[in-house]
N, CA and C atoms as a LAMMPS dump frame, in Angstrom:
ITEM: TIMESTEP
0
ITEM: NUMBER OF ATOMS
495
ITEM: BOX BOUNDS ff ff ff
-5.0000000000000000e+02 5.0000000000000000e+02
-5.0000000000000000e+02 5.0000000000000000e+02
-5.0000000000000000e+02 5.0000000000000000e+02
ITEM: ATOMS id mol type element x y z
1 1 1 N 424.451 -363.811 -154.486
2 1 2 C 423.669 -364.495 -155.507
3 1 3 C 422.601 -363.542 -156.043
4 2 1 N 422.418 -363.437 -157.252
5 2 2 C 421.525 -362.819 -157.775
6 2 3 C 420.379 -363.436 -157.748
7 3 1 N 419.289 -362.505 -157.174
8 3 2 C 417.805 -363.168 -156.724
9 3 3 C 417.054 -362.559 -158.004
10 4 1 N 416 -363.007 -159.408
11 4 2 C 415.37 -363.235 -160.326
12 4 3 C 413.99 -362.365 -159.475
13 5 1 N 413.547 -361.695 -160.196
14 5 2 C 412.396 -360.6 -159.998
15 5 3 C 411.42 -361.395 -159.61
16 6 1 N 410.654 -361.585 -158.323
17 6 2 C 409.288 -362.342 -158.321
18 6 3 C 408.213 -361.11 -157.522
19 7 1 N 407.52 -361.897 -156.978
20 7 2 C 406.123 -361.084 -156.885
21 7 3 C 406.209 -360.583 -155.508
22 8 1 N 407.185 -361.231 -154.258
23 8 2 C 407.435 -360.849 -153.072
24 8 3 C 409.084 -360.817 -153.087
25 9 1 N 409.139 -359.91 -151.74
26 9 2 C 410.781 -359.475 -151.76
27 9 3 C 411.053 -360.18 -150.086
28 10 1 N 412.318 -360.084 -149.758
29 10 2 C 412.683 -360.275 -148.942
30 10 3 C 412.318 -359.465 -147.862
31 11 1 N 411.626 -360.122 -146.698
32 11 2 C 411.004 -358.851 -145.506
33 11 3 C 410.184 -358.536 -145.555
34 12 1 N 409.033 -358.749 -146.467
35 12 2 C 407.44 -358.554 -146.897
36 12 3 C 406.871 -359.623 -145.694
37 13 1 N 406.138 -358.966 -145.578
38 13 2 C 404.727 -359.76 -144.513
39 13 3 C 404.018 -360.208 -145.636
40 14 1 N 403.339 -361.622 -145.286
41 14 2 C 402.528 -362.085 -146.657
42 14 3 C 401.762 -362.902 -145.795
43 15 1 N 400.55 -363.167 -146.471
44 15 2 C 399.175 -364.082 -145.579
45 15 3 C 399.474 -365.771 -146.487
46 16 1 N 399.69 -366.534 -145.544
47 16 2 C 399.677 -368.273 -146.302
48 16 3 C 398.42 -368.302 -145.644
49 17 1 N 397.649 -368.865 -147.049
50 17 2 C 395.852 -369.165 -146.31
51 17 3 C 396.528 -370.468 -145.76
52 18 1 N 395.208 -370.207 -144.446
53 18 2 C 394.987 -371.673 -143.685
54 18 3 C 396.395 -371.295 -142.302
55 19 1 N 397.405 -370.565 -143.054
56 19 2 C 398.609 -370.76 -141.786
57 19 3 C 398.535 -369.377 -141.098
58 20 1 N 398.471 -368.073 -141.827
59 20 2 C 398.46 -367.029 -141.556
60 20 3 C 399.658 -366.44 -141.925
61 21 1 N 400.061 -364.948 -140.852
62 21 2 C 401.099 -364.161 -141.704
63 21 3 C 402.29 -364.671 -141.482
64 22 1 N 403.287 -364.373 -142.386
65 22 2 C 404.098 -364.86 -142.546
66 22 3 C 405.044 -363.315 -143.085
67 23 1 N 406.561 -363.953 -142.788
68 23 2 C 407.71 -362.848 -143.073
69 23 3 C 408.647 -363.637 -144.325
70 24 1 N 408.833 -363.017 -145.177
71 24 2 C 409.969 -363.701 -146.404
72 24 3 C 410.917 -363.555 -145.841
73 25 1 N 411.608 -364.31 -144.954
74 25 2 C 413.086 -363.744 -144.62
75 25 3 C 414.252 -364.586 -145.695
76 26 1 N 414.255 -365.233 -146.982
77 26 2 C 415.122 -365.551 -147.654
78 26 3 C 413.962 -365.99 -149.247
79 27 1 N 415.022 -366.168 -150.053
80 27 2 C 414.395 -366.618 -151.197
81 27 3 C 415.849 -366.951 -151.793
82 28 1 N 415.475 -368.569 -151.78
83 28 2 C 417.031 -369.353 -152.061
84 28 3 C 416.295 -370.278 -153.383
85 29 1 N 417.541 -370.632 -154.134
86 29 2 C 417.619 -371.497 -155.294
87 29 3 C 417.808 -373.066 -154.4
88 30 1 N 417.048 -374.398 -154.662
89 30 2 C 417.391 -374.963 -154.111
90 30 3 C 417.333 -376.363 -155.29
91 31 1 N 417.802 -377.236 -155.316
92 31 2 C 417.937 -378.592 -156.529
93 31 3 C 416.838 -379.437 -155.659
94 32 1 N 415.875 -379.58 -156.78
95 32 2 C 414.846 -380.612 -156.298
96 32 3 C 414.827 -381.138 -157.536
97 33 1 N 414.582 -382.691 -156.913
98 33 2 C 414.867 -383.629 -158.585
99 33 3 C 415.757 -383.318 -159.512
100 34 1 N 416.941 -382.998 -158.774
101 34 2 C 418.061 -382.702 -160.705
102 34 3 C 417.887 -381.108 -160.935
103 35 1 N 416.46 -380.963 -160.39
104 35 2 C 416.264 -379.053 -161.444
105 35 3 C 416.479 -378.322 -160.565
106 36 1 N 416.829 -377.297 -160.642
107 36 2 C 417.159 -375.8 -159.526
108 36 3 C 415.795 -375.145 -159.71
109 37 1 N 415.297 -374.873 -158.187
110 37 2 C 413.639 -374.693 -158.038
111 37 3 C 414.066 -372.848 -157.01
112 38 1 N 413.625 -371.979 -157.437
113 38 2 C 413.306 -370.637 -156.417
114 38 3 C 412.722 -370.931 -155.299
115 39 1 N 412.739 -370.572 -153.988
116 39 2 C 412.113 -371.047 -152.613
117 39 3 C 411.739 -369.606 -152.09
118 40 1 N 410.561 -369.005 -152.065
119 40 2 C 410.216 -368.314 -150.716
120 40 3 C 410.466 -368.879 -149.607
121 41 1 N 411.246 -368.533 -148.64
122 41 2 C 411.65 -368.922 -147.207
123 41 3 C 410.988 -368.407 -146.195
124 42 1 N 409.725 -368.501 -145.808
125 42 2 C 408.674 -368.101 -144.891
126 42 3 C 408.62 -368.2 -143.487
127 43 1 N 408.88 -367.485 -142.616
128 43 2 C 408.83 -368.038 -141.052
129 43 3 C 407.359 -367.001 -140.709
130 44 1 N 406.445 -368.239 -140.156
131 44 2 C 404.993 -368.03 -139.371
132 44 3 C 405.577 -367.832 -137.96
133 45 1 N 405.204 -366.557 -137.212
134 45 2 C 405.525 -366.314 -136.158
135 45 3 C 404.56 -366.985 -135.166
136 46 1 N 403.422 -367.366 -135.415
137 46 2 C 402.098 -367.535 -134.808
138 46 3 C 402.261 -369.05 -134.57
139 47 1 N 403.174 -369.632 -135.162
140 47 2 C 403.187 -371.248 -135.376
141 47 3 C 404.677 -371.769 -135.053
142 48 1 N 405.471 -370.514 -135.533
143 48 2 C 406.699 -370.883 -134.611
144 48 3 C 407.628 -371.645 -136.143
145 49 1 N 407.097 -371.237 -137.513
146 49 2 C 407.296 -372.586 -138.254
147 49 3 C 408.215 -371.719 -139.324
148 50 1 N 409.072 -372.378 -140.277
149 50 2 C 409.688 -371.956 -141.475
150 50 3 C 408.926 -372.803 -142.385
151 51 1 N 408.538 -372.283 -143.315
152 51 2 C 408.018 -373.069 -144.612
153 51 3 C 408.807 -372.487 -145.595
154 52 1 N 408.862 -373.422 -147.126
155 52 2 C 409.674 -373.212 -148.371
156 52 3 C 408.341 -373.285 -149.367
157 53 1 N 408.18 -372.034 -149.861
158 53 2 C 407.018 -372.32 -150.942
159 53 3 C 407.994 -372.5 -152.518
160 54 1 N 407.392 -372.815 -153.007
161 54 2 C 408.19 -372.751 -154.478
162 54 3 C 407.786 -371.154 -154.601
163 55 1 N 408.327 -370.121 -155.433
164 55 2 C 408.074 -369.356 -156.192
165 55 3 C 407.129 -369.284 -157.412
166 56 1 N 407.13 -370.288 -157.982
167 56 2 C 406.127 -370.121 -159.301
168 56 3 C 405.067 -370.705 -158.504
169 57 1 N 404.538 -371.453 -157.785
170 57 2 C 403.47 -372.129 -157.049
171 57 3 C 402.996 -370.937 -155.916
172 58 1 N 403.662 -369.909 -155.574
173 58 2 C 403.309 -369.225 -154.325
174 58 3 C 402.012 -368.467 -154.787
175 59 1 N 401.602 -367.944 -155.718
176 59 2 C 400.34 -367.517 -156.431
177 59 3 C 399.17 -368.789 -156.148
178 60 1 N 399.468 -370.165 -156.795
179 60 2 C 398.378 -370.626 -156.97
180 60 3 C 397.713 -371.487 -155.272
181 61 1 N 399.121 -372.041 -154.614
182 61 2 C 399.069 -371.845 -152.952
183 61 3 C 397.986 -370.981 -152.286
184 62 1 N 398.293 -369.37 -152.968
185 62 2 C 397.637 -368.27 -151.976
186 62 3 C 398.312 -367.3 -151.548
187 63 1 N 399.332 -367.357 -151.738
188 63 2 C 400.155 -366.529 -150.847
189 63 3 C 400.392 -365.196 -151.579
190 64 1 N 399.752 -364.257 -150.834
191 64 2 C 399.696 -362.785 -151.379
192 64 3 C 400.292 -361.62 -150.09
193 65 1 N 400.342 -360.922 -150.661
194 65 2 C 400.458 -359.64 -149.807
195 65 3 C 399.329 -359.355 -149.2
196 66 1 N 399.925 -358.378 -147.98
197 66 2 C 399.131 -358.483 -146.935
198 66 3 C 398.1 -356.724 -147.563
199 67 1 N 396.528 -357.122 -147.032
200 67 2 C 396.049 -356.003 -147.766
201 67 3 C 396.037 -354.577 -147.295
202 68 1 N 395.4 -353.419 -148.28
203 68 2 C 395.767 -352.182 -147.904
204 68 3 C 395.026 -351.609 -147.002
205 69 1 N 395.694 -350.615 -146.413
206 69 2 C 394.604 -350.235 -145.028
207 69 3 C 393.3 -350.011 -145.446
208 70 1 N 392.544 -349.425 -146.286
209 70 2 C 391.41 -349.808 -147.201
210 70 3 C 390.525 -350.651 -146.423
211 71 1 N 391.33 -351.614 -147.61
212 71 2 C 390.386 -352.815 -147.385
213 71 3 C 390.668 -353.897 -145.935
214 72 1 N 391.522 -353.179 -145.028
215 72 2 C 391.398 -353.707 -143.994
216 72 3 C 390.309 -353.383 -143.339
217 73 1 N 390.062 -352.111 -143.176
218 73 2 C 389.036 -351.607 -142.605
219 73 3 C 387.481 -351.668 -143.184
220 74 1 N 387.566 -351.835 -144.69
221 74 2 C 386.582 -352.327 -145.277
222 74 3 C 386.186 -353.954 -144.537
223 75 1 N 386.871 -354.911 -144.289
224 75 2 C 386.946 -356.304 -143.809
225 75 3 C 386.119 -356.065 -142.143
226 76 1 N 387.04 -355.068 -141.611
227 76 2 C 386.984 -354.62 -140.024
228 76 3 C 384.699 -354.401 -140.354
229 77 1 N 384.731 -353.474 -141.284
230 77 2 C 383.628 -352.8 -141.435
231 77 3 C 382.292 -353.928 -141.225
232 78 1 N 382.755 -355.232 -142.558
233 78 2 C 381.815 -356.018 -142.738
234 78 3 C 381.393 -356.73 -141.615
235 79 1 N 382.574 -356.714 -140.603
236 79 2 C 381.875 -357.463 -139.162
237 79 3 C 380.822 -356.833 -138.626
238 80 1 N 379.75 -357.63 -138.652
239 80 2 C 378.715 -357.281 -137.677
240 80 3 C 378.284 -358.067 -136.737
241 81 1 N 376.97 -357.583 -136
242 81 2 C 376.576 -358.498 -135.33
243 81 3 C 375.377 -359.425 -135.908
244 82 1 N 374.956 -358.343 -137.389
245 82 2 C 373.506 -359.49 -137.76
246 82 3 C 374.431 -360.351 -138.236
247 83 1 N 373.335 -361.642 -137.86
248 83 2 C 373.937 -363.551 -137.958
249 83 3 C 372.49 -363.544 -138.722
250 84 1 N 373.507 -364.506 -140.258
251 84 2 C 372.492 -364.744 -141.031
252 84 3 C 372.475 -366.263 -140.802
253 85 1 N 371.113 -367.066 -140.939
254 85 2 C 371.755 -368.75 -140.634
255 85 3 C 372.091 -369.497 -141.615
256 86 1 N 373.024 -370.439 -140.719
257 86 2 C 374.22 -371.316 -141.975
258 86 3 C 373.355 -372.646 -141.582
259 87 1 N 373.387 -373.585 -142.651
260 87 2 C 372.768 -374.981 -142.543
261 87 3 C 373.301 -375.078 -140.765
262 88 1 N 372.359 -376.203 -140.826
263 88 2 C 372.552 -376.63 -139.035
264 88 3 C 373.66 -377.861 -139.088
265 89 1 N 373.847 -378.336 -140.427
266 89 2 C 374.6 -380.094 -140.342
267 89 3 C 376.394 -378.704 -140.309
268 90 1 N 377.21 -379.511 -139.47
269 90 2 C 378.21 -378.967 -138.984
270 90 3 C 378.978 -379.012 -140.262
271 91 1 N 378.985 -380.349 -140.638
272 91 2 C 379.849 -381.023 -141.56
273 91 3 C 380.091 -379.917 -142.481
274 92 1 N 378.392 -379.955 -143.322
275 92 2 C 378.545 -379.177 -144.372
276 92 3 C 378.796 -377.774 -144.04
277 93 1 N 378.773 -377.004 -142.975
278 93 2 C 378.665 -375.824 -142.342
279 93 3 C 380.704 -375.84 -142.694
280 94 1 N 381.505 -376.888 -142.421
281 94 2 C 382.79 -376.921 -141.641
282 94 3 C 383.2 -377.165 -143.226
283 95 1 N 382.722 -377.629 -144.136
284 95 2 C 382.923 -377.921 -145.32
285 95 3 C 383.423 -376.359 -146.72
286 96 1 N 382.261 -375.329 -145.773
287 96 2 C 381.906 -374.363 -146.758
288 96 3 C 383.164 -373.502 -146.097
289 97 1 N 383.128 -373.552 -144.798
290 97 2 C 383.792 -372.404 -143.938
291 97 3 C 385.276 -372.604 -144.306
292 98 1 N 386.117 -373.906 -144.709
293 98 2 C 387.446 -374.111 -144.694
294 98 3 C 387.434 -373.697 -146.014
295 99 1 N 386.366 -373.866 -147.71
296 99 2 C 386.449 -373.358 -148.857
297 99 3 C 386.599 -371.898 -148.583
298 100 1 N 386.03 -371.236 -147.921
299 100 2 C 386.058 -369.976 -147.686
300 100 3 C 387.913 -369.457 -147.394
301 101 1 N 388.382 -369.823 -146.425
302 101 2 C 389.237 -369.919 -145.426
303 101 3 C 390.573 -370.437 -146.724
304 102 1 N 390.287 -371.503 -147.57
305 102 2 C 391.017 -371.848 -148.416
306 102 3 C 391.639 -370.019 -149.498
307 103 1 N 390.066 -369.784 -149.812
308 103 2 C 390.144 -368.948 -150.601
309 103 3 C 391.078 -367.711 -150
310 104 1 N 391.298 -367.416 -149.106
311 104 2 C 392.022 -366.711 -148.619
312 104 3 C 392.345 -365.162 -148.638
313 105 1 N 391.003 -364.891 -148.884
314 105 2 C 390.716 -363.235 -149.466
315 105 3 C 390.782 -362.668 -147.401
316 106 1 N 390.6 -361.162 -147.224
317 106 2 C 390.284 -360.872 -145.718
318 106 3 C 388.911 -360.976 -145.854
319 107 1 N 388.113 -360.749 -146.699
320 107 2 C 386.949 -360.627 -146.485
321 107 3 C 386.164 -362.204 -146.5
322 108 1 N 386.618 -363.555 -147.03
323 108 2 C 386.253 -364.867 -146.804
324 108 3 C 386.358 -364.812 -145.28
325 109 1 N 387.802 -364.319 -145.183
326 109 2 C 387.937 -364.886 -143.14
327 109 3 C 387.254 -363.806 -142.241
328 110 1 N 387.095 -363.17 -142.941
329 110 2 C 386.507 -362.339 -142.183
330 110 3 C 384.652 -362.456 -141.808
331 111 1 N 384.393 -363.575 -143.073
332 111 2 C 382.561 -364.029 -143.065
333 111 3 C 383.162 -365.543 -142.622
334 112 1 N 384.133 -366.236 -142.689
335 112 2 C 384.228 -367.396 -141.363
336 112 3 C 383.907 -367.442 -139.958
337 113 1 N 384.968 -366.071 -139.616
338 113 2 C 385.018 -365.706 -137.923
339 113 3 C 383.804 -365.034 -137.578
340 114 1 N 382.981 -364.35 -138.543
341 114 2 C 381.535 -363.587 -138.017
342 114 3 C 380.661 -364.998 -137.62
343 115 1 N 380.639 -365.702 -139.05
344 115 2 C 379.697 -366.677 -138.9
345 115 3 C 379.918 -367.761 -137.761
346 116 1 N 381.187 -368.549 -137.686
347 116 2 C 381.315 -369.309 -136.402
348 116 3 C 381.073 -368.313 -135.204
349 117 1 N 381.456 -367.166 -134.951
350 117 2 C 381.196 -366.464 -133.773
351 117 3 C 380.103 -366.585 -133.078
352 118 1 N 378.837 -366.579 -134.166
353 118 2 C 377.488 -366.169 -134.031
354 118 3 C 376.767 -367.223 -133.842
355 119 1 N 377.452 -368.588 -134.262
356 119 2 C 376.959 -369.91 -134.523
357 119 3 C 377.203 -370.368 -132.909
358 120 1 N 378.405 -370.166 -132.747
359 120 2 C 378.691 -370.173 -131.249
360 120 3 C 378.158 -370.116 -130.354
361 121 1 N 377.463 -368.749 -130.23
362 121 2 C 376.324 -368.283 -129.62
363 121 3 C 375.14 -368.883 -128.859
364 122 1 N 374.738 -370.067 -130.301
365 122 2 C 373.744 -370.513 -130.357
366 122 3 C 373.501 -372.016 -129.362
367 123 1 N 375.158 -372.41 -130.307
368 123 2 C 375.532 -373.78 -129.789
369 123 3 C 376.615 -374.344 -129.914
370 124 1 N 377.034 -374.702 -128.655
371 124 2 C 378.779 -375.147 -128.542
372 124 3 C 379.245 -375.757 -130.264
373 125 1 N 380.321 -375.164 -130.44
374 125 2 C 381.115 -375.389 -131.661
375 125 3 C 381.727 -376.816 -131.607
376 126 1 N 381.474 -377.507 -132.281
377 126 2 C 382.024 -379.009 -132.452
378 126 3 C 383.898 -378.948 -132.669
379 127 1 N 384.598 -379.443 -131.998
380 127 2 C 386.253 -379.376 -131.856
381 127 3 C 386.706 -378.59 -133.117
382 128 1 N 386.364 -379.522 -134.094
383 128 2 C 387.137 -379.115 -135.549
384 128 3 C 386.6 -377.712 -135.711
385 129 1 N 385.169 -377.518 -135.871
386 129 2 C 385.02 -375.84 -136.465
387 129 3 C 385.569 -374.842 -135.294
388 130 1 N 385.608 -375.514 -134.119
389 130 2 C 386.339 -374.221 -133.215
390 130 3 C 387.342 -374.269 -133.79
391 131 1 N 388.372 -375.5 -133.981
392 131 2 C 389.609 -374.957 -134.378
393 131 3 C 389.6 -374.154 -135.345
394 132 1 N 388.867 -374.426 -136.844
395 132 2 C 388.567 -372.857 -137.569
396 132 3 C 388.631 -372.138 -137.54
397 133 1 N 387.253 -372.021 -136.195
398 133 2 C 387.156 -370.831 -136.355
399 133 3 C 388.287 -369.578 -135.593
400 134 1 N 389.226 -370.581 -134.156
401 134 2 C 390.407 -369.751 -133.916
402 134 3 C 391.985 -369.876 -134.736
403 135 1 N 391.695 -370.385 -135.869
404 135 2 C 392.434 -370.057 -136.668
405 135 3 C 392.036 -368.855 -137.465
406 136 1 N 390.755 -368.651 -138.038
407 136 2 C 390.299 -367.348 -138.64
408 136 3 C 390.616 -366.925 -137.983
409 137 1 N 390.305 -366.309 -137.109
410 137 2 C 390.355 -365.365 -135.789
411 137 3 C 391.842 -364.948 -135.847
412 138 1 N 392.42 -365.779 -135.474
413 138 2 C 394.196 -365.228 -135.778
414 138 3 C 394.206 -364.488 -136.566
415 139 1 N 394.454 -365.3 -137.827
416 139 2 C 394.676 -364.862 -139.448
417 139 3 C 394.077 -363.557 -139.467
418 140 1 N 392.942 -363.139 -139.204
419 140 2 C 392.18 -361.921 -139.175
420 140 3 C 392.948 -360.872 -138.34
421 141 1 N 393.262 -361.01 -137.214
422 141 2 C 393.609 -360.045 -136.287
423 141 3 C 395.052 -359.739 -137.516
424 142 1 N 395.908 -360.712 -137.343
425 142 2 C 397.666 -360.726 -137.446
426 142 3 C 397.072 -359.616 -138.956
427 143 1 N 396.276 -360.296 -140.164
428 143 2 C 396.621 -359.224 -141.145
429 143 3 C 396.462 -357.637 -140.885
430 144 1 N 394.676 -357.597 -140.235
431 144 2 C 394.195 -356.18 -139.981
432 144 3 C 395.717 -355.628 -138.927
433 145 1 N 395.988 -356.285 -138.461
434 145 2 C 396.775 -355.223 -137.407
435 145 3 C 398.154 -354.901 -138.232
436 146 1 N 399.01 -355.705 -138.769
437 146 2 C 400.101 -355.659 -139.905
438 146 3 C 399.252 -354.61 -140.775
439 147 1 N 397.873 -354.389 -141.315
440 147 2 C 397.76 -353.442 -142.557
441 147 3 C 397.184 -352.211 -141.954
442 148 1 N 397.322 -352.375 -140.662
443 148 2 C 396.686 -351.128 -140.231
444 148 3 C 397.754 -350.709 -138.939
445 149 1 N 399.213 -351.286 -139.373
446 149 2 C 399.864 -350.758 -137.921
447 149 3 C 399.351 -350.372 -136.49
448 150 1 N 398.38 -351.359 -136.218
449 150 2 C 398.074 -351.204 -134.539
450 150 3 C 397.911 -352.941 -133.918
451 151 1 N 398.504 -352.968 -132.905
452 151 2 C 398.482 -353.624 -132.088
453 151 3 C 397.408 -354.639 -132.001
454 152 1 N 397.891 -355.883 -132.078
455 152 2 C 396.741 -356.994 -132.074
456 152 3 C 395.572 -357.115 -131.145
457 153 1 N 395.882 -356.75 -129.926
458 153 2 C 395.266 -356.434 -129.048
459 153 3 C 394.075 -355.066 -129.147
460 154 1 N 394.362 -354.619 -129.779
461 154 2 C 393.469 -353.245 -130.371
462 154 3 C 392.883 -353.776 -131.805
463 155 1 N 393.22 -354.578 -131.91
464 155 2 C 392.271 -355.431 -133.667
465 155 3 C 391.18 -356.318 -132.866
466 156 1 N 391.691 -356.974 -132.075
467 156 2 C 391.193 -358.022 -131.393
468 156 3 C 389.445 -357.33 -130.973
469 157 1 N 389.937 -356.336 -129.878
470 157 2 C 389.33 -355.655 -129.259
471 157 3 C 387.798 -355.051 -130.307
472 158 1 N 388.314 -354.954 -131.258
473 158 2 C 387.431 -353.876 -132.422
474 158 3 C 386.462 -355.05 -132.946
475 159 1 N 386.848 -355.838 -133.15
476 159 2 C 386.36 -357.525 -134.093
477 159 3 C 385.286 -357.585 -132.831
478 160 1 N 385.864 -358.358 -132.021
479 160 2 C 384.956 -358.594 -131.008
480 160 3 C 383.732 -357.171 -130.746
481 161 1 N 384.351 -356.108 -130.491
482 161 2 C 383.091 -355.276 -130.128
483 161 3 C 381.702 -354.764 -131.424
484 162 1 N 382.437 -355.496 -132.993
485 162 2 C 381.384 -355.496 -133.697
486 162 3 C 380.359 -356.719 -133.845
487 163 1 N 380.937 -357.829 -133.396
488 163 2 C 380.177 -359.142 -133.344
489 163 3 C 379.286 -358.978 -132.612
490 164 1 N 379.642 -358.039 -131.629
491 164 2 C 378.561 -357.785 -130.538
492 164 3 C 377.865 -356.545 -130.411
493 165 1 N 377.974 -355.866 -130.875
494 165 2 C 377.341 -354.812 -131.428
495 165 3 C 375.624 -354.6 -131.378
């Protein structure tokens, strides 16, 4: 079958905000409602999951390529340990952090996981923003280590020793 030029190829690593990285392993034509719709065929290794994005929707979703060693290390860079303070009400704290997290840049998740880290610190994380915040935390490691070919465990390692820094 002839596959129509889109913005990812088959076998690309790509970041789904909110789910993390992801592998294109197909891009199939599939009939939804009567019309023949393009499918990115996505399997999240981290989640164990296959997702079907539409193709023309995979832009406004989020779903981009994973970034260049650059700006991985630019992301790696911005971690620090100064903690600037975030409102104290969780809500709105858990409100701003998932807009962030939505937005799906490395450098949003990358000022999620600093800021819950540091917030942490202070005072036990309420269920939901932990879950956040170890979802950032993933998402962060899986891209930096995919754009910087090293081992998650050696991303992991680096994140953490600038938070604490």
């Amino acid at each position: 079958m002839d596959i129509p030029n889109t913005n990812h190829q088959i076998g690309e690593h790509v970041v789904y905000p909110l789910q993390g990285v992801g592998v294109i392993k197909d891009i199939k034509k599939k009939t939804f409602k009567g019309k023949e719709i393009l499918y990115y065929i996505i399997f999240l290794e981290i989640n164990d999951m296959t997702v079907m994005i539409p193709v023309n929707n995979a832009e406004e979703i989020g779903i981009r390529s994973i970034v260049s060693q650059d700006q991985a290390a630019e992301a790696l860079e911005s971690i620090t340990s100064i903690y600037e303070p975030v409102t104290v009400d969780w809500k709105v704290r858990y409100t701003m952090n998932l807009e962030l997290l939505k937005e799906g840049t490395i450098t949003s998740i990358a000022t999620v996981v600093q800021s819950l880290y540091h917030r942490s610190k202070i005072k036990e994380l309420p269920v939901q923003e932990r879950k956040l915040y170890d979802n950032a935390l993933r998402i962060l490691i899986d891209e930096i280590s995919y754009a910087l070919h090293k081992p998650k465990s050696e991303i992991e390692a680096v994140i953490f020793s600038k938070l604490e820094a």
